[in-house]
C-alpha positions, 0 to 999 in steps of 0.5 A: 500500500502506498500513501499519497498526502493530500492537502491536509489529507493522508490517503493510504490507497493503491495508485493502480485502484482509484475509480478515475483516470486523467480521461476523467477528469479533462471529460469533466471540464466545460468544454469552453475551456479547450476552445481557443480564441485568437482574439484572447491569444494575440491580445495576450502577445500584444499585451507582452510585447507592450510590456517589454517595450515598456519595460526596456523604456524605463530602463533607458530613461530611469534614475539609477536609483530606479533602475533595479524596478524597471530590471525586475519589471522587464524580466517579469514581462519577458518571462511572458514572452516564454508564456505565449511561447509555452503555449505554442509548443503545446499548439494552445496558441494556434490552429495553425502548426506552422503560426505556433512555430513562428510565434514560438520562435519568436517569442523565445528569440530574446531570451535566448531559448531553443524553441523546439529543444524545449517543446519536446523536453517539455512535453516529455515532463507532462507525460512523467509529472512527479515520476522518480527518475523519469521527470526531467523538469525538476526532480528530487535527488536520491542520496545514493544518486547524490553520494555517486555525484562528483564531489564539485556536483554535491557541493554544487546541488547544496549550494543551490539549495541552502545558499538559496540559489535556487533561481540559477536552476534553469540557467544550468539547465537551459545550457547543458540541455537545450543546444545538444541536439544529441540529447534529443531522439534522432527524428527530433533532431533536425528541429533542435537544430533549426532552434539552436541555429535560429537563436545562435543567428539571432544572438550573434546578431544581437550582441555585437549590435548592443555592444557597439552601440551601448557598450559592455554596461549596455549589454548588462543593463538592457539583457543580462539582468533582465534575462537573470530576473527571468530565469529568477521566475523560470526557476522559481515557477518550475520549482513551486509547481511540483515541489512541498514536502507533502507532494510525493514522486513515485518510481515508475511502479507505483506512478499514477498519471491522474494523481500525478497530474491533479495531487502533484501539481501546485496551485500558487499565487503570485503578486497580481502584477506577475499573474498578469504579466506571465499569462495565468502559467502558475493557475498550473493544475489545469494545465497538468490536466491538459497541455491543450488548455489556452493559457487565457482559459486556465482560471475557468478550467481551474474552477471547475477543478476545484468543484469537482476534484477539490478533494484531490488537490493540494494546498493552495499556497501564496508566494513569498521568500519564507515559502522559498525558505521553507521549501529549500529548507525540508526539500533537498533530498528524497527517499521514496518509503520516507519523502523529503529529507534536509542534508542535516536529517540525511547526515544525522540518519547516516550517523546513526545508523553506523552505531 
């Protein structure tokens, strides 16, 4: 028997022997919810574009005094410029294949962002959510998998997590996965390599054009601190939506899609300025339930969720620096018969069991 925690609830039962299936559940959302509106999707472009116009204007002409406002607010707007993105990959945005490539390309140029390396990536983490080994978005770390680590690995995984680097995350995931295209099936390749060349283009276009005409501040000032502010909520989006220490992942044996889905995903809310500017992304249970689900229709999907399958859901959290403390604090490494575990807790149990 395995257990799954809840919400507040413990609920010992077999993953194999709940009466629903993921069918089930996206069977039972208003089918309004699946439609897309082309109105609703490019007006959500326009908005970010306008933002991150805004976004570079305050940059330019603020006091420096006010600079570190129009750097936060300008990597919060180009972090949706990754949401209409997400919803190209997952063909949300678009009827039309090729419109959702455009657009996906696009709208991940600036950040720098393979756009297929990610869509194929990221499809593969919808269908393992919260399986052990197996999800490739964020997984916990086993400690006989930590112990095998290189040493310079160990201390770079505690750093990220008692240093509270947690938002540097995505940045070392970004580089060491999405421009190998040899990390990719080989009928997914000529892809990987159409979005690598497209962003390295893009790049090499880019930089040297900011650098002369700015010089080294310029390119610090205008793209690496926004670009970081992004990756600040790339990481910390990545993180939260999977990750509490009641939240279980499974091994490949006990995993069950529904669960994983509706039990592992996390409802949080952000400041209402970053709900707007990132498109709805972090009203992110229904979104584990269909990847089919524009981002403009997750709030009505995510209502009816909570009528019909609240009792299936976890806690609903507010986002806030004691809740990153809190989470980097009890989430560091994983047993899959016992949850999270701290590094100290790890120590302490390794410890005693050598008496």
């Amino acid at each position: 028997m395995t257990t799954f925690i809840v919400g507040n609830q413990n609920q010992t039962q077999s993953p194999n022997q709940v009466d629903f299936t993921l069918k089930d559940i996206i069977k039972s959302l208003p089918k309004e919810c699946f439609e897309k509106n082309p109105r609703k999707a490019w007006t959500g472009l326009i908005i970010s574009v306008l933002m991150v116009i805004f976004g570079y204007a305050s940059i330019t002409f603020a006091p420096w005094f006010l600079l570190p406002v129009a750097w936060v607010f300008t990597g919060t707007a180009l972090t949706g410029f990754f949401v209409i993105g997400h919803d190209c990959g997952h063909r949300s945005f678009s009827n039309r294949r090729w419109v959702n490539d455009l657009v996906g390309h696009l709208a991940f140029l600036p950040l720098i962002y393979p756009f297929h390396s990610w869509r194929i990536g990221h499809n593969y983490h919808h269908k393992h959510t919260n399986k052990l080994d197996y999800d490739n978005a964020w997984h916990p770390i086993r400690p006989d998998v930590y112990e095998a680590w290189h040493p310079v690995y160990r201390i770079g995984y505690r750093l990220l997590l008692t240093k509270k680097l947690w938002w540097l995350g995505s940045i070392g995931h970004w580089l060491v996965i999405h421009f190998d295209w040899r990390n990719f099936d080989r009928k997914d390749r000529g892809n990987v390599k159409l979005s690598v060349f497209v962003v390295l283009i893009g790049a090499a276009i880019a930089f040297p054009a900011l650098f002369l005409t700015t010089g080294i501040w310029g390119v610090i000032k205008f793209w690496f601190i926004p670009w970081l502010v992004y990756h600040f909520w790339m990481s910390t989006f990545t993180y939260v939506h999977h990750t509490t220490p009641s939240v279980p992942f499974k091994s490949e044996t006990d995993w069950n899609e529904a669960l994983a889905q509706l039990s592992g995903t996390v409802h949080c809310d952000y400041p209402r300025w970053v709900e707007f500017l990132c498109h709805d992304i972090n009203v992110h249970v229904p979104h584990h339930i269909s990847t089919g689900i524009p981002s403009y229709n997750l709030r009505k999907a995510y209502q009816s969720i909570k009528e019909n399958w609240g009792e299936y859901l976890h806690d609903e959290y507010k986002f806030s620096w004691s809740l990153m403390k809190d989470l980097t604090d009890k989430c560091q490494l994983y047993k899959e018969d016992e949850g999270y575990l701290s590094f100290q807790e790890y120590r302490n149990q390794s410890v005693n069991s050598t008496y």
